[in-house]
Each structure stands twice: as structure tokens, then as C-alpha cells.
N, C-alpha and C positions, 0 to 999 in steps of 0.2 A: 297611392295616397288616397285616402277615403275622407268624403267631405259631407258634410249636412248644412243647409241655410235655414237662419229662422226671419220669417219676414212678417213686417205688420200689413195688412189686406189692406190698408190705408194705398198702399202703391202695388198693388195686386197685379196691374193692366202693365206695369214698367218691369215688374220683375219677371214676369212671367216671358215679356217680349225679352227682356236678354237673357232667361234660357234658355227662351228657341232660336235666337241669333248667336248665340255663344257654341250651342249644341252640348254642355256642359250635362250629366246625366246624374245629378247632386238631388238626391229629396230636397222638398220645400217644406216646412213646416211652419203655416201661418197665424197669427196672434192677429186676437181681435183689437180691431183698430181704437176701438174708444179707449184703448187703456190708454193713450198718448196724454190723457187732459188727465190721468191723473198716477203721477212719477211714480210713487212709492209700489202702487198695483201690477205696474208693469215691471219694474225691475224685481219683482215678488214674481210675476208669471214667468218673467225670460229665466230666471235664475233655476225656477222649477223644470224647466222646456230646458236648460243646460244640461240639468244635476241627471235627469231623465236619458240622456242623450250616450251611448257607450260606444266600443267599438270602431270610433271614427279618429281621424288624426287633426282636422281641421273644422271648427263652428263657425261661417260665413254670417255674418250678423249685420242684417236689411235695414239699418235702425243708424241714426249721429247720437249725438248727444243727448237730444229729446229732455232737454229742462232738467238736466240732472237723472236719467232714469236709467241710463246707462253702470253708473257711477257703482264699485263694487262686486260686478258681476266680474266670475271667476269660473273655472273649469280644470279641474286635480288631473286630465286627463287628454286634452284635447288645448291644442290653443282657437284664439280668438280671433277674428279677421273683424275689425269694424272700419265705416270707412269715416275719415277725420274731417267731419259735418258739425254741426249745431243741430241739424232735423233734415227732414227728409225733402225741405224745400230745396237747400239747395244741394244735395242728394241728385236732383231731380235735373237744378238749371246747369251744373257742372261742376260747381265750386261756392264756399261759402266765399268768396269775394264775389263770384259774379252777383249771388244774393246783394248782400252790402250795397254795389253799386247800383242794382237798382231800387234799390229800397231807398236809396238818397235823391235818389231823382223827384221821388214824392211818398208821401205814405200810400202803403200799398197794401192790398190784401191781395196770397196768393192764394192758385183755385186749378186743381185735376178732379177729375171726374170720381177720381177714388175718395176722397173726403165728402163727396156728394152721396155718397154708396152708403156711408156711417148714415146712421137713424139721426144721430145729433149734428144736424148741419144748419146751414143759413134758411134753408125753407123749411124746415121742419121748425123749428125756434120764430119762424115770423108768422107762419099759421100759428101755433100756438098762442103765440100774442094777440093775434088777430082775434082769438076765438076769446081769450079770456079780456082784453080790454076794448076792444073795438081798434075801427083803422087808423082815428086819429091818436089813439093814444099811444097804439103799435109805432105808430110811423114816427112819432116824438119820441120813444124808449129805442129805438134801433137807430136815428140821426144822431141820438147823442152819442149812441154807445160806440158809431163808426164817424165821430165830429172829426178824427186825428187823418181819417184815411180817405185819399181824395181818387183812387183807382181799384179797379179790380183786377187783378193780373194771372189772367186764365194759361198757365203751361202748357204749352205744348209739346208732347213728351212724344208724340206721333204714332201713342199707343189707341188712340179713342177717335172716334168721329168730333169734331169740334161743334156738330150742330146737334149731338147727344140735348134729349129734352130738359132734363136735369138740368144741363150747363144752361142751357138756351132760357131755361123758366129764373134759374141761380142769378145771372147777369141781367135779366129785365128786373126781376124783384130791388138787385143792390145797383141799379142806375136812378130808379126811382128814389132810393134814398140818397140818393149825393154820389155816387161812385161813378165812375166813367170805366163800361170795361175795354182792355185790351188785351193782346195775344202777345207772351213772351217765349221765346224759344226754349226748351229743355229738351232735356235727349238720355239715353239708354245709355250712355258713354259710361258713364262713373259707376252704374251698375254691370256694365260689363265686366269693367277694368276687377271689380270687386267680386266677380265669378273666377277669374281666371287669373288673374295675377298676371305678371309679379306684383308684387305690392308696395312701393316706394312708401314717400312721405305722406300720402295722400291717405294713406289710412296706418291702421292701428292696427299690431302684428302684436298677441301678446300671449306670451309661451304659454305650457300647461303651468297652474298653480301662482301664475301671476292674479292682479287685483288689479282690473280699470279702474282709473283714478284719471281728475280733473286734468292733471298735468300730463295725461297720454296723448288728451287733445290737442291740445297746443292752440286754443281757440279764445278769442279776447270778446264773449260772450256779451259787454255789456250795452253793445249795441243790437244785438239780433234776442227779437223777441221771439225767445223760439216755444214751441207747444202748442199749436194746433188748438190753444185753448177756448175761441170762441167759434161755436156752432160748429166745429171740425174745421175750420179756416188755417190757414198759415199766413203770422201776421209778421208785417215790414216795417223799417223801421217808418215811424211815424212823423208828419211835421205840420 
């Protein structure tokens, strides 16, 4: 049985550590990670990266839900392996409930070293402000726009050095605005499981010629902000 993954570079440092722990010998084929913040372009590029794709029995897909971007993607020829996420957050921590629980604990913005790699992230977006309003006016436009989220919540996926500059420059810049950061555990588990199978409830098995739809996921979305949509961040629920 022949298999291809398409992964977003968003989680570059995870997927890559469970194909060298899995030993799986599957192409990787990866999508630029800014398409995440906006649905339509990406499920535009994954569908191309599908239709593109011959020859194979099984398309591995590195991707949840991601704000609806999933939604309609099909293959006449191959089925579809996704795993049954909201986004890649919690992808990352194990499960969309571990997400939820900690997301209730307080608002939270989560933070891997890969969404730091994206040009559009939390320091890229605070110099700019910096540069175009000055620091007090920067430091009022970035307090309001993070007023809801009271932590930083850096994954640790045990794919990256946690003293990486990025992360280390990332977490001084969003303490200074109000955020407190911390370290929550995540792990390679769920992208293992999603290399190798079997494939249970936990993800989305969908023949050739089927259509992912909303009700594959089986996911009660209206609490998880899912989308990556500020500065490449992954945001929690808020309070």
C-alpha cells in the first residue's frame, strides 16, 4: 500500500520527528504555512496538491479542521487520512479536549517554534507597529488586541530547544504586554498514530470519491477559536 503526506511547515519540526520515529518511508509534501489565516486559499491549494497527486492508495493529511479549510476536499482515486482535530493546536497537545481543558483554565495563546518560522507572527506584527506608531501607541494596540488572554502557552513538542531566540525574544515581548508565559506538554503521539495507523475515531478515514464535510469531524467547534489567525498564534478559549 502506497502513501503520500501533505503537511503545513506550520508543524514542520513535529512531523518530521514522527517520521524519523515512526521509520515510515511516505514523501512529505509541504504547504506554506500562511495559508492557515486564510480558509478558502488553502483548501484551493490542498485540493490542487490532491488532484496533482496519482498512483498512491492513501493521502496522510497534517491539517484538523483549520476554520473550515478542510471542508470539501476530495480525491476520485486515493482516500483521505485526517486526524479529527479543530487545528493543529491540539494536533500537537494530544487531543481537542486536552486543548478545551486548558484553554478553560484561563485565556491562553498557544506558541511552537513553527508559527515563529511564519514571516507573520507576534514579533514581526509588534516591530512593525513599533516602527509605524511608536512604543506607546504599539504597546496600547497589542494590550487591547490580547485584553482577553491572560497566558502564553509555549508546547512543548520535544521537537525544538525551548531556549530557541525566537521563542525566548516571543515570550519576553508578550509578558511585557500582559501575558504570563508557561510550558505545556505536547507530544509526536497523535502524529505518529496518524503515519501508521490503525486509525480509530480519532481521525477521519474517507474512501476515494467521498467529500469531507463538517459532520466527518464530529467536533462542537463553538468553543475553540481555531485559525492561527493573529500574528500565526493559536488562540484559546478566552475569559
Amino acid at each position: 500500500m502506497s502513501s503520500i503526506v501533505l503537511a503545513c511547515r506550520t508543524i514542520e519540526d513535529e512531523v518530521a520527528k514522527a517520521v524519523e520515529e515512526t521509520g515510515v518511508d511516505y514523501p512529505v509534501k509541504w504547504v506554506e504555512s500562511g495559508l492557515h489565516n486564510f480558509p478558502d486559499r488553502l483548501r484551493n491549494t490542498l485540493q490542487r496538491e490532491i488532484d496533482d497527486i496519482s498512483n498512491v492508495d492513501t493521502i496522510i493529511l497534517c491539517y484538523g479542521y483549520c476554520g473550515n479549510s478542510l471542508l470539501g476536499l476530495k480525491s476520485a482515486s486515493a482516500r483521505l487520512v485526517v486526524p479529527r482535530v479543530d487545528d493543529c493546536i491540539s494536533l500537537l497537545l494530544g487531543s481537542y479536549r486536552k486543548r478545551m481543558e486548558l484553554s478553560r483554565e484561563t485565556g491562553t495563546y498557544f506558541l511552537t517554534r513553527g508559527w515563529l518560522v511564519n514571516e507573520n507572527n507576534i514579533v514581526v506584527e509588534y516591530q512593525r507597529c513599533l516602527e509605524r506608531f511608536g512604543e506607546e501607541r504599539a504597546r496600547k494596540v497589542f494590550r487591547t488586541l490580547l485584553n482577553h488572554y491572560r497566558r502564553l502557552a509555549l508546547i512543548d513538542t520535544g521537537t525544538y530547544p525551548l531556549d530557541d531566540e525566537r521563542i525566548r525574544r516571543s515570550c519576553g515581548i508578550m509578558q511585557e504586554l500582559g501575558l504570563m508565559p508557561c510550558v505545556v506538554q505536547g507530544s509526536t503521539e497523535y502524529l505518529r498514530r496518524l503515519l501508521t495507523g490503525p486509525w480509530n475515531e480519532d481521525f477521519v478515514v474517507l474512501e476515494p470519491g467521498g467529500t469531507l464535510t463538517f459532520e466527518d469531524f464530529m467536533l462542537d467547534v463553538s468553543e475553540s477559536i481555531s485559525g492561527l489567525s493573529l500574528f500565526g498564534f493559536g488562540k484559546g478559549g478566552a475569559k
